[in-house]
PDBQT receptor file of N, H, CA, C and O in Angstrom, charges set to zero:
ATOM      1  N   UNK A   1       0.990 -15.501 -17.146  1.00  0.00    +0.000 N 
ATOM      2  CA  UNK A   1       0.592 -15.098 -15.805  1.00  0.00    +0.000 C 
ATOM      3  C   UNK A   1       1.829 -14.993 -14.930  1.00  0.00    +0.000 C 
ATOM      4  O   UNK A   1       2.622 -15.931 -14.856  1.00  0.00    +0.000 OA
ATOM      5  N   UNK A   2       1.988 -13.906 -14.297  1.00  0.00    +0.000 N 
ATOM      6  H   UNK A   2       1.343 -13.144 -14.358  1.00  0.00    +0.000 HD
ATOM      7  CA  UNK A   2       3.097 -13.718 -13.460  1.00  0.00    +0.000 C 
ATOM      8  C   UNK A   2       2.499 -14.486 -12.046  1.00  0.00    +0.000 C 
ATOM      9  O   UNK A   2       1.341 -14.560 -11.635  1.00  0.00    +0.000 OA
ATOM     10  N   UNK A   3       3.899 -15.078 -11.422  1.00  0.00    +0.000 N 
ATOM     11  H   UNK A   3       4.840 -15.017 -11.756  1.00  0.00    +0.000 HD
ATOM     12  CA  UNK A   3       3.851 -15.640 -10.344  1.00  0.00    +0.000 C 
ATOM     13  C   UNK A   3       3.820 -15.215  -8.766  1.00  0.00    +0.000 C 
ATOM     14  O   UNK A   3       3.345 -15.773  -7.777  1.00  0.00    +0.000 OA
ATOM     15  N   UNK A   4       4.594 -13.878  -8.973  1.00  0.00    +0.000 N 
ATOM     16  H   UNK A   4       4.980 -13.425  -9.777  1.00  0.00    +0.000 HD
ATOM     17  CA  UNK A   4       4.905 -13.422  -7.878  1.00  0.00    +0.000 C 
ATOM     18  C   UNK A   4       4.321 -11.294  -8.472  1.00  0.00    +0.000 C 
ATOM     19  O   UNK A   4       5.118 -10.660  -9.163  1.00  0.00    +0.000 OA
ATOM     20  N   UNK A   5       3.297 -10.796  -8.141  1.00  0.00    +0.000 N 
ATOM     21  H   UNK A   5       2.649 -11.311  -7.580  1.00  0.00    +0.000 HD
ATOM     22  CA  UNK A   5       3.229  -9.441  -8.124  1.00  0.00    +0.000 C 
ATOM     23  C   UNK A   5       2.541  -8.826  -6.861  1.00  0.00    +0.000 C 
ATOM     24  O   UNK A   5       2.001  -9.428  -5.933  1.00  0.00    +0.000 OA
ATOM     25  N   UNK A   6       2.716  -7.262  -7.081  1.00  0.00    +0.000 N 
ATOM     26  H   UNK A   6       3.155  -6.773  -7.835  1.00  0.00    +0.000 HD
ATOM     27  CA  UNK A   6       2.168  -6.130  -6.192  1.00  0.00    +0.000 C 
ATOM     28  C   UNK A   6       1.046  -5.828  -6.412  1.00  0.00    +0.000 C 
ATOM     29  O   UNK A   6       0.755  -5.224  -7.444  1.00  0.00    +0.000 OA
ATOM     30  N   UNK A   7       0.410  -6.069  -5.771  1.00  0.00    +0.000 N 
ATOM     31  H   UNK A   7       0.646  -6.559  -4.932  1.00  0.00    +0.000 HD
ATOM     32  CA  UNK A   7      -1.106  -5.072  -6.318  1.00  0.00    +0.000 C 
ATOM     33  C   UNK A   7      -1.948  -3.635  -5.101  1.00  0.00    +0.000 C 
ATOM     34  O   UNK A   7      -2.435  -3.953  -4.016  1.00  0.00    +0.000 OA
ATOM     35  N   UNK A   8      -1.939  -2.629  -5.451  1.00  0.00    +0.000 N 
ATOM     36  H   UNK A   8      -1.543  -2.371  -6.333  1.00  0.00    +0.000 HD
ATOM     37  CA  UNK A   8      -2.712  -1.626  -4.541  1.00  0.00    +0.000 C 
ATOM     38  C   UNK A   8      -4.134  -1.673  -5.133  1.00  0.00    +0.000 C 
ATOM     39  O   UNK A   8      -4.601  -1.624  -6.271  1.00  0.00    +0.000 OA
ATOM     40  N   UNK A   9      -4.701  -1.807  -3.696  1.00  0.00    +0.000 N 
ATOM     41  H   UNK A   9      -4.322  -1.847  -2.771  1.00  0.00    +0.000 HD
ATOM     42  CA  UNK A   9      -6.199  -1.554  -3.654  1.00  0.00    +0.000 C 
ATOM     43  C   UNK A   9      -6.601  -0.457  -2.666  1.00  0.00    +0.000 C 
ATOM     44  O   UNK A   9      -6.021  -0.300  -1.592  1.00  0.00    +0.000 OA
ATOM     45  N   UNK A  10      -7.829   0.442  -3.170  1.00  0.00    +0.000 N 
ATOM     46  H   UNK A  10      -8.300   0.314  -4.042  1.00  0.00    +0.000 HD
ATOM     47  CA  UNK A  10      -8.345   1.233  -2.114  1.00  0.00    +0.000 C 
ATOM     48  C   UNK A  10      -9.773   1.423  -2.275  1.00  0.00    +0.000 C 
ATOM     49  O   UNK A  10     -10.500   1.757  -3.211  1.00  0.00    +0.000 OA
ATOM     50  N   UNK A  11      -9.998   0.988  -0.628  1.00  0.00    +0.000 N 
ATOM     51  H   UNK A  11      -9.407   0.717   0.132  1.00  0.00    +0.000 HD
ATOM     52  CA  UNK A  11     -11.488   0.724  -0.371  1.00  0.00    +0.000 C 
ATOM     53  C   UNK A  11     -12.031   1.728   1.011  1.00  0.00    +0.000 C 
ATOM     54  O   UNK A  11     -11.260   1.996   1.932  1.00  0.00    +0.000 OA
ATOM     55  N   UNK A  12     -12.944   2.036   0.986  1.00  0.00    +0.000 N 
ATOM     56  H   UNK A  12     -13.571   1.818   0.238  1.00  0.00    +0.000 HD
ATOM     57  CA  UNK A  12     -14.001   2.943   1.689  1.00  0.00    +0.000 C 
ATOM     58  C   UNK A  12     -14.293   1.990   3.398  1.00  0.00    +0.000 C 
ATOM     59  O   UNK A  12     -14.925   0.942   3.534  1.00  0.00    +0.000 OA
ATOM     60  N   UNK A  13     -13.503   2.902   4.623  1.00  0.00    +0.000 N 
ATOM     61  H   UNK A  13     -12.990   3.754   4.513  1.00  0.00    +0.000 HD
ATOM     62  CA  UNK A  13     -13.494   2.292   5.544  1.00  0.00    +0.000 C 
ATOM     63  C   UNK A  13     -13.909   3.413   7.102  1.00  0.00    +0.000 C 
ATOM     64  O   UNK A  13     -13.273   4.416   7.429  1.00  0.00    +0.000 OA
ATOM     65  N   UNK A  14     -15.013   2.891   7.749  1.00  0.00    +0.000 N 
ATOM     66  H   UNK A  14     -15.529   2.077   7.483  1.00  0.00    +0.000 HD
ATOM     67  CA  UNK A  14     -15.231   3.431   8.926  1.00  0.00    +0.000 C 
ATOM     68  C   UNK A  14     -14.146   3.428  10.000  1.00  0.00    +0.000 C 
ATOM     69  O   UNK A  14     -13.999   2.307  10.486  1.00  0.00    +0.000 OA
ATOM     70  N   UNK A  15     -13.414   4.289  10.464  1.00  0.00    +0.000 N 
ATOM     71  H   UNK A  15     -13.534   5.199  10.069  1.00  0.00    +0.000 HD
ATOM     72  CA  UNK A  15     -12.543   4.607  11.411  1.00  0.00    +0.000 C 
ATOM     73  C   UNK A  15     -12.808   5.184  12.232  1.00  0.00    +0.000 C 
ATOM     74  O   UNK A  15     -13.869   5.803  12.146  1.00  0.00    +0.000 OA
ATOM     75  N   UNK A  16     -11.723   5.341  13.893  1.00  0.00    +0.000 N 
ATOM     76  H   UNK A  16     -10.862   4.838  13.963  1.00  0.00    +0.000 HD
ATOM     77  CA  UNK A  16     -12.375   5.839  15.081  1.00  0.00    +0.000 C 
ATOM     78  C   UNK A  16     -11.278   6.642  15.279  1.00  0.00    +0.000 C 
ATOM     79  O   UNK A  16     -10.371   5.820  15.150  1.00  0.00    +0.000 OA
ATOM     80  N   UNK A  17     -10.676   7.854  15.538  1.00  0.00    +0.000 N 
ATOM     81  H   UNK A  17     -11.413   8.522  15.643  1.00  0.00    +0.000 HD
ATOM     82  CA  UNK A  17      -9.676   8.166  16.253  1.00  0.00    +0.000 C 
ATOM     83  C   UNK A  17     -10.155   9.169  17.246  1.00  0.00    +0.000 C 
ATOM     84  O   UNK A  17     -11.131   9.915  17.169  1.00  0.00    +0.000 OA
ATOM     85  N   UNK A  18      -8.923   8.983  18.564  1.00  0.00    +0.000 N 
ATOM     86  H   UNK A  18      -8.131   8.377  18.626  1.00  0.00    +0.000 HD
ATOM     87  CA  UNK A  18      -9.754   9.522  19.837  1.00  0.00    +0.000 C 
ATOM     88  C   UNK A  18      -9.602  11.289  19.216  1.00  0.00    +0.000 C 
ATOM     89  O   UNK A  18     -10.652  11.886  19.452  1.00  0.00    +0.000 OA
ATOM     90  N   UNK A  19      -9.006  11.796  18.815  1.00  0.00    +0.000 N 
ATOM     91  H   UNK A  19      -8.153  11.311  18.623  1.00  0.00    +0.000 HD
ATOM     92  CA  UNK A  19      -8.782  12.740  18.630  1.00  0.00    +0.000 C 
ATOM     93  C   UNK A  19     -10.195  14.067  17.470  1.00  0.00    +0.000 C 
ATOM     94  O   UNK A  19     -10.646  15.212  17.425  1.00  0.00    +0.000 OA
ATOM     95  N   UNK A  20     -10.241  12.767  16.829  1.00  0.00    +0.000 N 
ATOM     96  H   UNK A  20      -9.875  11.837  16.866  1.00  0.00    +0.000 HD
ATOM     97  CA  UNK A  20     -11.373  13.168  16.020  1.00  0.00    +0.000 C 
ATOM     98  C   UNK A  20     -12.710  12.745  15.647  1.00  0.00    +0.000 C 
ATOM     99  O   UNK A  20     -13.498  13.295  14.877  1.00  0.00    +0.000 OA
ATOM    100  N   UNK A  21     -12.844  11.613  16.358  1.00  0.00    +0.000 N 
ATOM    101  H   UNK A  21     -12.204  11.166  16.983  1.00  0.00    +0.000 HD
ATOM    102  CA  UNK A  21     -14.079  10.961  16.233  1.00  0.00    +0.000 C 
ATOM    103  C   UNK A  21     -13.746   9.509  15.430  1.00  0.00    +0.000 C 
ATOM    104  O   UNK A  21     -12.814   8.755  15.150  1.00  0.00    +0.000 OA
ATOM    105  N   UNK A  22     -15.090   9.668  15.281  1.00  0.00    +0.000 N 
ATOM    106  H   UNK A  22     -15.847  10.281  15.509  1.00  0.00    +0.000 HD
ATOM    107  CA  UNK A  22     -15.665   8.376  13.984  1.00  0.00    +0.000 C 
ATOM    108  C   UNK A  22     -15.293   9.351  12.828  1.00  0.00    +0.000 C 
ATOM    109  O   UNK A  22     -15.553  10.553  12.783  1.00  0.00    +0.000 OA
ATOM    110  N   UNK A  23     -14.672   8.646  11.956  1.00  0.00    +0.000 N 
ATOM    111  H   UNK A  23     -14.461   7.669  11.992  1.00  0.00    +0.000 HD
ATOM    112  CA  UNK A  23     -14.764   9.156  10.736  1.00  0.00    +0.000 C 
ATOM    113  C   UNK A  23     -14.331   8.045   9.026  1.00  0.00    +0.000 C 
ATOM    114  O   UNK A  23     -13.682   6.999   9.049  1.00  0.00    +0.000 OA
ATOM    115  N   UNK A  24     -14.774   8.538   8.075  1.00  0.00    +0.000 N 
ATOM    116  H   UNK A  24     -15.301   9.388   8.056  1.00  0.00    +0.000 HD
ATOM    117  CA  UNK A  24     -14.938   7.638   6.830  1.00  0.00    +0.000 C 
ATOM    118  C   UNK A  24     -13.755   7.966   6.337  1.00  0.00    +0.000 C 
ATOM    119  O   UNK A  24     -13.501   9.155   6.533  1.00  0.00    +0.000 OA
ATOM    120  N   UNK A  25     -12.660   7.187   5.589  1.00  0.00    +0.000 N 
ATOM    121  H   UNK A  25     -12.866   6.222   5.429  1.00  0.00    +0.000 HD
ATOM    122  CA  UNK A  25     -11.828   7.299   5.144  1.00  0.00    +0.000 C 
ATOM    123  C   UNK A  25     -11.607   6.703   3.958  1.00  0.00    +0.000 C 
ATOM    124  O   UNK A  25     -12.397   5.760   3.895  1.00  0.00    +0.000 OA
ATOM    125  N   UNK A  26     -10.687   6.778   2.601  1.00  0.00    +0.000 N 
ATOM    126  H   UNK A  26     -10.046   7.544   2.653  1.00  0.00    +0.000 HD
ATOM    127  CA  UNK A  26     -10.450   5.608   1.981  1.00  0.00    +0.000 C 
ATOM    128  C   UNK A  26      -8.872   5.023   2.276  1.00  0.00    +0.000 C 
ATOM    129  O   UNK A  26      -7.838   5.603   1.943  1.00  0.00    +0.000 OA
ATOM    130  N   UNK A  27      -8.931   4.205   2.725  1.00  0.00    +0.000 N 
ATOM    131  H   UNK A  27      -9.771   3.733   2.995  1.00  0.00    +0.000 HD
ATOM    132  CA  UNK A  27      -7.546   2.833   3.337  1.00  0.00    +0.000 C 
ATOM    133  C   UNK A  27      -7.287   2.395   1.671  1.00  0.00    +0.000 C 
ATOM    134  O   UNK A  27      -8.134   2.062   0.842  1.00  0.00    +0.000 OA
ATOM    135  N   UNK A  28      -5.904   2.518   1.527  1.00  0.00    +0.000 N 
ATOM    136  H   UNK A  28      -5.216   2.789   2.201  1.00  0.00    +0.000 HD
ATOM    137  CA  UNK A  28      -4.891   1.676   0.358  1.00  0.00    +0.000 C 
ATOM    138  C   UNK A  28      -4.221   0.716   1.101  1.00  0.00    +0.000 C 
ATOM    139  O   UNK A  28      -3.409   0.977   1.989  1.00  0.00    +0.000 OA
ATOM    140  N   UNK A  29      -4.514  -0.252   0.791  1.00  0.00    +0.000 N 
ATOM    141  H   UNK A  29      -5.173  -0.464   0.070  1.00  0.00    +0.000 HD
ATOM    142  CA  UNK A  29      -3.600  -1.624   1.071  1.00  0.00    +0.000 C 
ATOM    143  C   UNK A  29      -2.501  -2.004  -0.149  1.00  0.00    +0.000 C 
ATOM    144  O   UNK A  29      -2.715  -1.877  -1.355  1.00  0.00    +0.000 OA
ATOM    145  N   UNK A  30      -1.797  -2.289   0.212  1.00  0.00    +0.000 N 
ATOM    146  H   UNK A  30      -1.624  -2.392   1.192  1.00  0.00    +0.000 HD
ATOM    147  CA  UNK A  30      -0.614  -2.719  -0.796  1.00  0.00    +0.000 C 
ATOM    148  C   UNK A  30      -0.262  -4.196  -0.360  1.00  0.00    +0.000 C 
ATOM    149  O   UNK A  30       0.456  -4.583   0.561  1.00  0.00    +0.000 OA
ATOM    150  N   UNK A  31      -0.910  -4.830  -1.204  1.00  0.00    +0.000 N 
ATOM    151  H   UNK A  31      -1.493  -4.516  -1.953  1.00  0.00    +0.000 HD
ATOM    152  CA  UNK A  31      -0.526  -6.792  -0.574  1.00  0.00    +0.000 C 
ATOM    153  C   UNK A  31       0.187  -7.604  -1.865  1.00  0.00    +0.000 C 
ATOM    154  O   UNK A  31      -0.165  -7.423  -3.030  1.00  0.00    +0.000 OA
ATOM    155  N   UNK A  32       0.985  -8.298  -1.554  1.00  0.00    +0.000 N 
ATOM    156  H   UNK A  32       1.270  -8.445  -0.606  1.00  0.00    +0.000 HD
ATOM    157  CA  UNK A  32       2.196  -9.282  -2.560  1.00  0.00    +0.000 C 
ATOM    158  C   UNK A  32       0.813 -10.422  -2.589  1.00  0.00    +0.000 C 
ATOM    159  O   UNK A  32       0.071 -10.881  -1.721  1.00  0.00    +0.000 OA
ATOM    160  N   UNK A  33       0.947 -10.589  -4.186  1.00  0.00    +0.000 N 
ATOM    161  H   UNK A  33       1.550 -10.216  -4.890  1.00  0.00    +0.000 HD
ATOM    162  CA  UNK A  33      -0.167 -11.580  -4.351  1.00  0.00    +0.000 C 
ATOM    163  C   UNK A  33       1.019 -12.780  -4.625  1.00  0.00    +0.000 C 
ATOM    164  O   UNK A  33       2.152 -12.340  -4.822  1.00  0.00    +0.000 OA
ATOM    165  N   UNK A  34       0.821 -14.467  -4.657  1.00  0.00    +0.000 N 
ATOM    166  H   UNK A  34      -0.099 -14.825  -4.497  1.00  0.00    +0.000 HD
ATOM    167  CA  UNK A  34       1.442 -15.149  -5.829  1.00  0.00    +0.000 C 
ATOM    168  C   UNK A  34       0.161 -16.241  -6.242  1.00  0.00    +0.000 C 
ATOM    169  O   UNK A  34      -0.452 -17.105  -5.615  1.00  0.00    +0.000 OA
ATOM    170  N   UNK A  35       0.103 -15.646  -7.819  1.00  0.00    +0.000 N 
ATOM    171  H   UNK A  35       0.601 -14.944  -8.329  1.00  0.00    +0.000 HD
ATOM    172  CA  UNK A  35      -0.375 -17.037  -8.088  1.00  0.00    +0.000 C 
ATOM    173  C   UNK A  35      -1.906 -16.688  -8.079  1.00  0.00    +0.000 C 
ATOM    174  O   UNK A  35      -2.711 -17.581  -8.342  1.00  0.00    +0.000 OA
ATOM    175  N   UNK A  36      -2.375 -15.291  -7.755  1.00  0.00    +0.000 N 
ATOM    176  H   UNK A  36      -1.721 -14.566  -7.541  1.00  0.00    +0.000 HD
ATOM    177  CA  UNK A  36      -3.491 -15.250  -7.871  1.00  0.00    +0.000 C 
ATOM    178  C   UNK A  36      -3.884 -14.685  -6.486  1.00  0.00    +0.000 C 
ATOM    179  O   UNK A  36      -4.524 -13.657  -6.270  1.00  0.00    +0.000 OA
ATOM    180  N   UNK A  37      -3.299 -15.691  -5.457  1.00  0.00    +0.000 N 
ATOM    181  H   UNK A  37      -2.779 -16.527  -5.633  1.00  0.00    +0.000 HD
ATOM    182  CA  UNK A  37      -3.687 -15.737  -4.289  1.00  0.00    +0.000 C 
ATOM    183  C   UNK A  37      -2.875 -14.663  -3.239  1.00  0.00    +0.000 C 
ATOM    184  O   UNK A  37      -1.656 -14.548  -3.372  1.00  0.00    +0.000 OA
ATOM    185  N   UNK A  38      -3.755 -13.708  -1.957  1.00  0.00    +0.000 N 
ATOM    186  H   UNK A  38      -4.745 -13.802  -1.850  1.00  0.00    +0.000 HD
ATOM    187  CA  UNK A  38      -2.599 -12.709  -1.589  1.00  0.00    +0.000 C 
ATOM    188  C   UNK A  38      -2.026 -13.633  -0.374  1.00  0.00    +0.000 C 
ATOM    189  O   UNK A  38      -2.537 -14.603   0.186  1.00  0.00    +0.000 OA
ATOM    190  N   UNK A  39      -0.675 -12.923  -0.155  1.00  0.00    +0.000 N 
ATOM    191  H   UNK A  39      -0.259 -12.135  -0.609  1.00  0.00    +0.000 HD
ATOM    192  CA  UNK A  39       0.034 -13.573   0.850  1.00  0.00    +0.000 C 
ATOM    193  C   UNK A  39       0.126 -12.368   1.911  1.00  0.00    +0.000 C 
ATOM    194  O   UNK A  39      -0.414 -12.437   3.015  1.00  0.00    +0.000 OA
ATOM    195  N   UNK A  40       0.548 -11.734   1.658  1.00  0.00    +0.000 N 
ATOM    196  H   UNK A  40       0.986 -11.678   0.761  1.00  0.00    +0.000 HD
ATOM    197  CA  UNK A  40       0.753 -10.327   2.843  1.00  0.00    +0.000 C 
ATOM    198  C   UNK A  40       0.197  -9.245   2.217  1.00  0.00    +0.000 C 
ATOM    199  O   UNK A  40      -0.124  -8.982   1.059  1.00  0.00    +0.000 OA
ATOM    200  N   UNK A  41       0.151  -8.465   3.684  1.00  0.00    +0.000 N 
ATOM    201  H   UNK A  41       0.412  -8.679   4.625  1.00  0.00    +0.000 HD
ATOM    202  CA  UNK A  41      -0.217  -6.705   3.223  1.00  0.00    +0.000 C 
ATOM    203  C   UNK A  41       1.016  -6.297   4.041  1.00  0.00    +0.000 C 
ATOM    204  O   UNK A  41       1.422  -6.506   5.185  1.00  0.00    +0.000 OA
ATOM    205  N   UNK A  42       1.543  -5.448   2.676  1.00  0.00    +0.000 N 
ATOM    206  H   UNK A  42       1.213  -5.278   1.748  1.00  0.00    +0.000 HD
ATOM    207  CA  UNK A  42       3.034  -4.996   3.102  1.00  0.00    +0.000 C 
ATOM    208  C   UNK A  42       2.679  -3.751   3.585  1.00  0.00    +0.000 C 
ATOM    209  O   UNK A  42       3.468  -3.355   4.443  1.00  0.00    +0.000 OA
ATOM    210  N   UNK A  43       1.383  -2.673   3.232  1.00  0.00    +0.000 N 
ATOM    211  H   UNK A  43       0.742  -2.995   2.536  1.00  0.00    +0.000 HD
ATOM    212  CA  UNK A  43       1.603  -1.482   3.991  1.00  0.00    +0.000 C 
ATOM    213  C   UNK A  43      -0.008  -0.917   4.190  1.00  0.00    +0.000 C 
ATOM    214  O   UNK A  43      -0.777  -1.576   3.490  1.00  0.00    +0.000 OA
ATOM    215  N   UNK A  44      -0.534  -0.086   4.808  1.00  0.00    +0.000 N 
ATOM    216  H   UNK A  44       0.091   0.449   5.376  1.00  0.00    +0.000 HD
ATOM    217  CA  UNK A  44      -1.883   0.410   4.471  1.00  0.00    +0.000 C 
ATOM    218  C   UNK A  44      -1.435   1.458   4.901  1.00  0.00    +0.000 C 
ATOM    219  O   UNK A  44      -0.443   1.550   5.623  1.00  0.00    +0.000 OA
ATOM    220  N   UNK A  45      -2.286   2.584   4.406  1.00  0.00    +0.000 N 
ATOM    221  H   UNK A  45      -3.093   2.509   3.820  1.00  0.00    +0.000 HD
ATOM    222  CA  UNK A  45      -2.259   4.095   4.820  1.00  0.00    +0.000 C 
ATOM    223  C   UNK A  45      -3.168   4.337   4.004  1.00  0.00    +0.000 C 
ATOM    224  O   UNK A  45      -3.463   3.734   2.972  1.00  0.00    +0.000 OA
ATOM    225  N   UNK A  46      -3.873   5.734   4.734  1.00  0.00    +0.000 N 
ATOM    226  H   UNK A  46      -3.633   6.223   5.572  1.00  0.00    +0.000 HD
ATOM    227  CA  UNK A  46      -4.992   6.634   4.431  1.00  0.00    +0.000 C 
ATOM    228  C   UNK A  46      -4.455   7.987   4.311  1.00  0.00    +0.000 C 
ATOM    229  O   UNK A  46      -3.482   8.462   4.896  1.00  0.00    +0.000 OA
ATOM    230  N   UNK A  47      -5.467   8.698   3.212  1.00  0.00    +0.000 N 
ATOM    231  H   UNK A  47      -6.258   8.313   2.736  1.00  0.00    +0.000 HD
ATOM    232  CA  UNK A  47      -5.395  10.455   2.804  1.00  0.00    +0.000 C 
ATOM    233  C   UNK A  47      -6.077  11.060   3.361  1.00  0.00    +0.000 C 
ATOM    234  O   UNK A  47      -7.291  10.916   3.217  1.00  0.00    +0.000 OA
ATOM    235  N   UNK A  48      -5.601  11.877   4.127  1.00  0.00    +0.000 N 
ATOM    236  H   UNK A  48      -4.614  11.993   4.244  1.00  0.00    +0.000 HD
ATOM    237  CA  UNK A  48      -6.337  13.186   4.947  1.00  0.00    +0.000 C 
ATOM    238  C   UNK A  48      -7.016  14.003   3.837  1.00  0.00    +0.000 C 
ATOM    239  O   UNK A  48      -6.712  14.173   2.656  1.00  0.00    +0.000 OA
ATOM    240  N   UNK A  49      -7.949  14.416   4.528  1.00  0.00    +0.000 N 
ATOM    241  H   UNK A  49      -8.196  14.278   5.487  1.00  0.00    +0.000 HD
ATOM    242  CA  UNK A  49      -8.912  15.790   3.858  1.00  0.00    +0.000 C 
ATOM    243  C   UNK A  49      -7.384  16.916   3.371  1.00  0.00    +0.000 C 
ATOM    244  O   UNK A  49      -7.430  17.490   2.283  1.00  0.00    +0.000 OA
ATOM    245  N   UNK A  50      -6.590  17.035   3.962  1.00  0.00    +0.000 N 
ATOM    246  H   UNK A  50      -6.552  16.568   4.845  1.00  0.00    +0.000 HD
ATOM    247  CA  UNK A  50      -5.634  18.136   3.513  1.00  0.00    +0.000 C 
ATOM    248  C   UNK A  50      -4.679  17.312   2.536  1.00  0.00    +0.000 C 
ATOM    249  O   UNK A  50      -3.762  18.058   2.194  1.00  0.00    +0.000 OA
ATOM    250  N   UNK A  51      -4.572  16.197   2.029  1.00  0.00    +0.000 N 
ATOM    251  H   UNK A  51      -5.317  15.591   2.307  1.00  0.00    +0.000 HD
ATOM    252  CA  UNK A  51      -3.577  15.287   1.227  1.00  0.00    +0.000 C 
ATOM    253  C   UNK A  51      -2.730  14.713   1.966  1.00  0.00    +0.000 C 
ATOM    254  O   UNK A  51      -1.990  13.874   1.452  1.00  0.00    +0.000 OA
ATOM    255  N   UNK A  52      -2.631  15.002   3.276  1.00  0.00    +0.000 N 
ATOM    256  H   UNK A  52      -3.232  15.684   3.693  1.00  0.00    +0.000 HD
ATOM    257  CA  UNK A  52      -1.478  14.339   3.639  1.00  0.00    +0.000 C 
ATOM    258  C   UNK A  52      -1.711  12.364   4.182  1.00  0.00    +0.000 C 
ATOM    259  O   UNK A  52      -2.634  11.810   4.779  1.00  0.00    +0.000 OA
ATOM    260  N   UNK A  53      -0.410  11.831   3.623  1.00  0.00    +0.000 N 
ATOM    261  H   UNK A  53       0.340  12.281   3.138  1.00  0.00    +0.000 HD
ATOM    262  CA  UNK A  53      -0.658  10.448   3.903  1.00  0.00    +0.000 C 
ATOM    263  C   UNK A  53       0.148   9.981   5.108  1.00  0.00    +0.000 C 
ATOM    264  O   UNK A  53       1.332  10.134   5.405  1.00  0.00    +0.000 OA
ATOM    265  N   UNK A  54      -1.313   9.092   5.971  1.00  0.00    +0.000 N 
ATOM    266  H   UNK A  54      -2.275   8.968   5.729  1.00  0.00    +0.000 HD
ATOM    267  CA  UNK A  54      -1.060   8.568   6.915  1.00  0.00    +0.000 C 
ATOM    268  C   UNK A  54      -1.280   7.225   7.382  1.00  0.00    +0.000 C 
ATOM    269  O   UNK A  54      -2.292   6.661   6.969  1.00  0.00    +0.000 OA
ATOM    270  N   UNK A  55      -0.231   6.382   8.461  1.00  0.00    +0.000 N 
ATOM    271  H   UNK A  55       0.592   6.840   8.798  1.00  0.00    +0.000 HD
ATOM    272  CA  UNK A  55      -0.499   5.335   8.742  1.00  0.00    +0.000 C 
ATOM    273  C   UNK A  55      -1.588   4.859   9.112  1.00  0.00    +0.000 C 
ATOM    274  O   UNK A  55      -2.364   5.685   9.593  1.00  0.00    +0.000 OA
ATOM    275  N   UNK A  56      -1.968   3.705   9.055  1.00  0.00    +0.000 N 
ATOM    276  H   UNK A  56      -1.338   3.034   8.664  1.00  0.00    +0.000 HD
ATOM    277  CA  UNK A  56      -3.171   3.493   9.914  1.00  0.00    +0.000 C 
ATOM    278  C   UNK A  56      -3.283   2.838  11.296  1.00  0.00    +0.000 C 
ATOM    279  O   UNK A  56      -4.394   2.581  11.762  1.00  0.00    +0.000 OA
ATOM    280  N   UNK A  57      -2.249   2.588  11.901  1.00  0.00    +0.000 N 
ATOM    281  H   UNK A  57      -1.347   2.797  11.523  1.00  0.00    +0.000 HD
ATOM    282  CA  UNK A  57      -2.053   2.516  13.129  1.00  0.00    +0.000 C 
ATOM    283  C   UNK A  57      -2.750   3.175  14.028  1.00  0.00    +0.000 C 
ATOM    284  O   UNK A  57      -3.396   2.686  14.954  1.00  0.00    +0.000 OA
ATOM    285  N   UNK A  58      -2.599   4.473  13.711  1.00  0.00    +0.000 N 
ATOM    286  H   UNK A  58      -2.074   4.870  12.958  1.00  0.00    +0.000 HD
ATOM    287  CA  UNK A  58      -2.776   5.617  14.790  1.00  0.00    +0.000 C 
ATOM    288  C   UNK A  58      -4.289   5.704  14.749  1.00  0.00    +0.000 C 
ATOM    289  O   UNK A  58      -4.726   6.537  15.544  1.00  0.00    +0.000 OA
ATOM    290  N   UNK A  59      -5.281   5.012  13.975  1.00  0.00    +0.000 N 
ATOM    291  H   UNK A  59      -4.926   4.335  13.330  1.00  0.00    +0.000 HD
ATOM    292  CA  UNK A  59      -6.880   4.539  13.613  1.00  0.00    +0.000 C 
ATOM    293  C   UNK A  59      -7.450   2.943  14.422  1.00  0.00    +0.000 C 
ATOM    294  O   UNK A  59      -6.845   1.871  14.425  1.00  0.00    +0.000 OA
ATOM    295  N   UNK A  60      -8.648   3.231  14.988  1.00  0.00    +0.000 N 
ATOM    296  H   UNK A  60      -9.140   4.102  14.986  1.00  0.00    +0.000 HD
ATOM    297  CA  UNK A  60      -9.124   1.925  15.245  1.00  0.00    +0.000 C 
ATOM    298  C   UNK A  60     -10.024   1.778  13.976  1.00  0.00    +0.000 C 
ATOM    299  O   UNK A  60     -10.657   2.646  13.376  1.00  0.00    +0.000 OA
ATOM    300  N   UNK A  61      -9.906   0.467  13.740  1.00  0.00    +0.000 N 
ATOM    301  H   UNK A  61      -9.391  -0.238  14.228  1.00  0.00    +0.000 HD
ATOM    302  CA  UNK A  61     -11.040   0.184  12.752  1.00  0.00    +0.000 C 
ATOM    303  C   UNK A  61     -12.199   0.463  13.378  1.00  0.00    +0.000 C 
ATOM    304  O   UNK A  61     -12.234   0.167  14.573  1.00  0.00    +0.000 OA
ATOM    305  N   UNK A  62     -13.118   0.931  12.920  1.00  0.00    +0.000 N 
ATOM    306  H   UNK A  62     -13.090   1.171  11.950  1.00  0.00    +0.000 HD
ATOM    307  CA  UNK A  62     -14.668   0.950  13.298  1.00  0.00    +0.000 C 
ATOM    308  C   UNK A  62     -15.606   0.392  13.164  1.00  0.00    +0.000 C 
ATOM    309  O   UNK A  62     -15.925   0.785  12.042  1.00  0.00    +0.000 OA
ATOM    310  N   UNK A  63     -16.516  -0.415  13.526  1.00  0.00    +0.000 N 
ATOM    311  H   UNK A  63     -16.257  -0.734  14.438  1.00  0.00    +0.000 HD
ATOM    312  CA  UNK A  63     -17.417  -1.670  13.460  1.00  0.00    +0.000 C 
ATOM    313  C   UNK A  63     -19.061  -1.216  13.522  1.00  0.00    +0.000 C 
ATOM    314  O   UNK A  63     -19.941  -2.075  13.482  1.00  0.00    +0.000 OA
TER     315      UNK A  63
């Protein structure tokens, strides 16, 4: 068992942007696990309908 790895996950997430509404996205998180357990999320970004990849900053989560 490694102690220290990377792992990407991508999961199905409701978003708000003023520009475009509410809209469904899928969010990749990239988080440093050790040990099983995660410690950080080093980055998230989402794929536009046209491919292009974007931060998720510029997104409110949606509730």
């Amino acid at each position: 068992m490694k102690l220290l790895y990377i792992k990407r996950k991508t999961k199905t997430e409701k978003r708000y942007s003023f520009m475009m509404g509410e809209l469904t996205t899928k969010v990749t998180y990239i988080k440093r696990y050790f040990m099983g357990l995660p410690i950080k999320t080093m980055h998230k970004y989402r794929e536009t309908y046209y491919g292009k990849v974007k931060n998720c900053d510029d997104c409110i989560l949606f509730i």
